[in-house]
C-alpha positions in Angstrom: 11.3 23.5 12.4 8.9 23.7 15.3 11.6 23.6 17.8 13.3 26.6 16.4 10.1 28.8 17.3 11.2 28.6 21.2 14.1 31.7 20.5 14.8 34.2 22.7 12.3 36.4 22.1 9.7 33.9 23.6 11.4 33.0 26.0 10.8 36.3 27.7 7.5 36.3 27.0 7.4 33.1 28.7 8.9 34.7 31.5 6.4 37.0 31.7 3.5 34.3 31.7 5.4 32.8 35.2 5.9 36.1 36.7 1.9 36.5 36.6 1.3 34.0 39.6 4.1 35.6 41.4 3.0 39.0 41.5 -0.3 37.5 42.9 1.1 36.0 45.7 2.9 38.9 46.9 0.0 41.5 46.6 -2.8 39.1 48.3 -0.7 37.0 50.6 -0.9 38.5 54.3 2.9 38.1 54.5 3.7 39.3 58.8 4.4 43.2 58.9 3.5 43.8 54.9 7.0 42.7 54.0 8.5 40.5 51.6 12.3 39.4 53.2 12.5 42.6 55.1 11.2 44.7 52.1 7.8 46.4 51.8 5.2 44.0 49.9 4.2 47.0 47.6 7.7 47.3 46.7 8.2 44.0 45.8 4.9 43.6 43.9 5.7 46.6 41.9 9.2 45.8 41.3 7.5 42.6 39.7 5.1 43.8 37.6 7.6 46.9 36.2 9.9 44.0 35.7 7.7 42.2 33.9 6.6 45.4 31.8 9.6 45.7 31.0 9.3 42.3 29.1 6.9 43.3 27.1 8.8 45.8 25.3 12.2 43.8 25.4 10.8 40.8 23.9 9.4 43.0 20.9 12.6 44.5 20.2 15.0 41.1 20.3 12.4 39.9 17.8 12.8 42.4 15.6 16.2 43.2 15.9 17.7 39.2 15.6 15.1 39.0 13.1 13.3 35.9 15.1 9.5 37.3 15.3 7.6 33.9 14.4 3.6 32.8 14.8 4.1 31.1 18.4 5.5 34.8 19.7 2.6 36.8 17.8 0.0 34.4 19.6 2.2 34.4 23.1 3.0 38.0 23.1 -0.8 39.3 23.5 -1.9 36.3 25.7 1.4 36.9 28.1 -0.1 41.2 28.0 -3.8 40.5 29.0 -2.7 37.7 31.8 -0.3 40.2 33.4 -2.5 43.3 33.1 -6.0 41.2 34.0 -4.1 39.8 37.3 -2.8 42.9 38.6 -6.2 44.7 38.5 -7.9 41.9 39.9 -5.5 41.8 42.6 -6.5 45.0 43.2 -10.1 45.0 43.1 -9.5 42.5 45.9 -7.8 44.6 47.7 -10.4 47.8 47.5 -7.5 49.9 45.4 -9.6 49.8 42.2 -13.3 50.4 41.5 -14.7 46.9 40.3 -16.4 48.1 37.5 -13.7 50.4 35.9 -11.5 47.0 36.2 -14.5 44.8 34.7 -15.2 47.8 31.9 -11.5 47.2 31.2 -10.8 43.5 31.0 -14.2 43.0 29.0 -12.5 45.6 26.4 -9.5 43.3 26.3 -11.6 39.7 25.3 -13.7 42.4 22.9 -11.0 43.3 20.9 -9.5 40.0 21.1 -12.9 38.4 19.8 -12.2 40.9 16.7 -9.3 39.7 15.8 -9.9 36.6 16.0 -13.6 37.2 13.9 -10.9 39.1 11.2 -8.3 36.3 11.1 -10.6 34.2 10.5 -11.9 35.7 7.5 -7.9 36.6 6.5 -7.8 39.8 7.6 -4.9 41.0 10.0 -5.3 43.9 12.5 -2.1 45.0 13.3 -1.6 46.9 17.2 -2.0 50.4 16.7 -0.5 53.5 18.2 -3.5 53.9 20.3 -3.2 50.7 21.9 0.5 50.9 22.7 -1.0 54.2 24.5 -3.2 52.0 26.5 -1.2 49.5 27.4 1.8 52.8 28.6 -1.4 53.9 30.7 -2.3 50.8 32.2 1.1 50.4 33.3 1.4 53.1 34.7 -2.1 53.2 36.6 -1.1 49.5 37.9 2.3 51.1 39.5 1.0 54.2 40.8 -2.2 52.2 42.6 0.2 49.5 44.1 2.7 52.1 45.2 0.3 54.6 46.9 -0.5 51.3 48.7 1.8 51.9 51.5 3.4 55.0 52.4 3.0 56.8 49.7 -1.1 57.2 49.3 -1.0 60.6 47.2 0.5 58.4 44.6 -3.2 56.2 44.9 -4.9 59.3 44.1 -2.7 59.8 40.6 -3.6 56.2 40.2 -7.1 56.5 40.0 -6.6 59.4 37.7 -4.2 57.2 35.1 -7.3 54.6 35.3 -9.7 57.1 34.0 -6.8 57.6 31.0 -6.8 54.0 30.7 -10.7 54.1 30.3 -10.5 56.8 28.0 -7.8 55.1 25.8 -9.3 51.4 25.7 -12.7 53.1 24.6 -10.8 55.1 21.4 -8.6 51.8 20.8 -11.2 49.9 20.6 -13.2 51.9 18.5 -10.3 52.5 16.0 -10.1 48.8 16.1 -13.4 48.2 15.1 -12.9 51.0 12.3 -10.3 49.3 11.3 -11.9 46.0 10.9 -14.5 47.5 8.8 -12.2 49.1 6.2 -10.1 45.9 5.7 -13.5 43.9 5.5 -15.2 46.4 3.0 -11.9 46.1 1.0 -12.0 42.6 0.8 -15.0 42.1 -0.2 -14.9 45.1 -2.9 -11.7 42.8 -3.8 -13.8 39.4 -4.1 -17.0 41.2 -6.4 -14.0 42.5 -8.9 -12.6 39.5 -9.5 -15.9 37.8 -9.9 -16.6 40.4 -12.0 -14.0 39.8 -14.2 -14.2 35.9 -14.2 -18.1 36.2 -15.2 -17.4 37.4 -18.9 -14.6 34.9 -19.3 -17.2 32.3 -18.4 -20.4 34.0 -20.9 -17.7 34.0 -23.9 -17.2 29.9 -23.5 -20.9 29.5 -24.2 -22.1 28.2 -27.5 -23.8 30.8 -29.6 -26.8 30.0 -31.8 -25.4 30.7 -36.0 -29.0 32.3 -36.8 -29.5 34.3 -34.3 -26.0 35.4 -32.7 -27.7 35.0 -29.0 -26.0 32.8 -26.3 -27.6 29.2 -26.4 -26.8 26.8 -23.3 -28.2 23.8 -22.2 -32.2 23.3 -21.8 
């Protein structure tokens, strides 16, 4: 039933979703004296986005352990990654803590790949997430944090940042890669599939003809 899709599971990812326009608000609102309630705005916009992070993995292992991972979380769970990870370096493109076109090089990567699975599923061919995209997404995660803490007080950790986002470059250009390698193997496969069984209904279809009693040769219709 569709109302048993909306479990757990994706309810967190849901959570995720909302905590997006949140973690906006805090990094480019000019709240008086950087704070948020007495407490440093970087603080509170990185205690968001870990939080939400942490989501991502949590709602990934209540699926599988309760045994509730259904078609509405596959399609949420990605969605709820690229909204959360797209904000934050937006955010800070806006405010001069990440190069614009390491950030655009980025997000373009993320609608690439998500174009190719979409071109695959279309043609019945899943691409699971692979290793090296978990390490992207660990990088980006970790580039976002270090960036928004070295915001403040801390600026050495803005210089580590900047170094995580040439991992993050590094790793979305091998994912992506690997993805389309991927693709192609699954796609040659299927099609190798589709020529054998053609193959083997074509003979099936030649042994139904009619054959002519003087000469033993095939004889359809003229």
């Amino acid at each position: 039933m569709p109302a048993l899709a909306m479990n757990l599971p994706n309810s967190i990812t849901l959570v995720r979703m909302f905590l997006v326009p949140l973690l906006v608000v805090v990094l480019l609102t000019e709240f008086e004296g950087r704070q948020v309630l007495a407490v440093p705005k970087e603080l509170v916009g990185a205690g968001i986005f870990a939080l939400a992070s942490l989501t991502d993995w949590l709602d990934g292992y209540l699926a599988r352990r309760r045994r509730q991972v259904t078609a509405l979380g596959q399609m949420l769970d990605p969605i709820a990654d690229k909204l959360l990870t797209s904000a934050a370096f937006i955010s800070l493109v806006q405010l001069d803590l990440a190069p614009a076109w390491m950030v655009a090089f980025i997000i373009g990567r993320e609608f690439a790949v998500t174009a190719l699975r979409s071109l695959a599923y279309s043609k019945g061919i899943t691409i699971p997430a692979s290793p090296l995209g978990k390490i992207k997404m660990a990088s980006q995660v970790i580039a976002i944090l270090l960036l928004i803490l070295g915001w403040g007080r801390l600026p050495w950790l803005a210089s580590a940042g900047h170094i995580a986002l040439w991992v993050v470059m590094l790793a979305a250009v091998v994912s992506a890669l690997d993805y389309y390698r991927r693709f192609q193997q699954m796609l040659s496969a299927r099609v190798s599939d589709l020529n054998i069984a053609r193959e083997r209904r074509t003979p099936a279809v030649t042994s139904e003809l009619p054959r002519d009693p003087r000469s033993g040769s095939l004889r359809g219709r003229r």
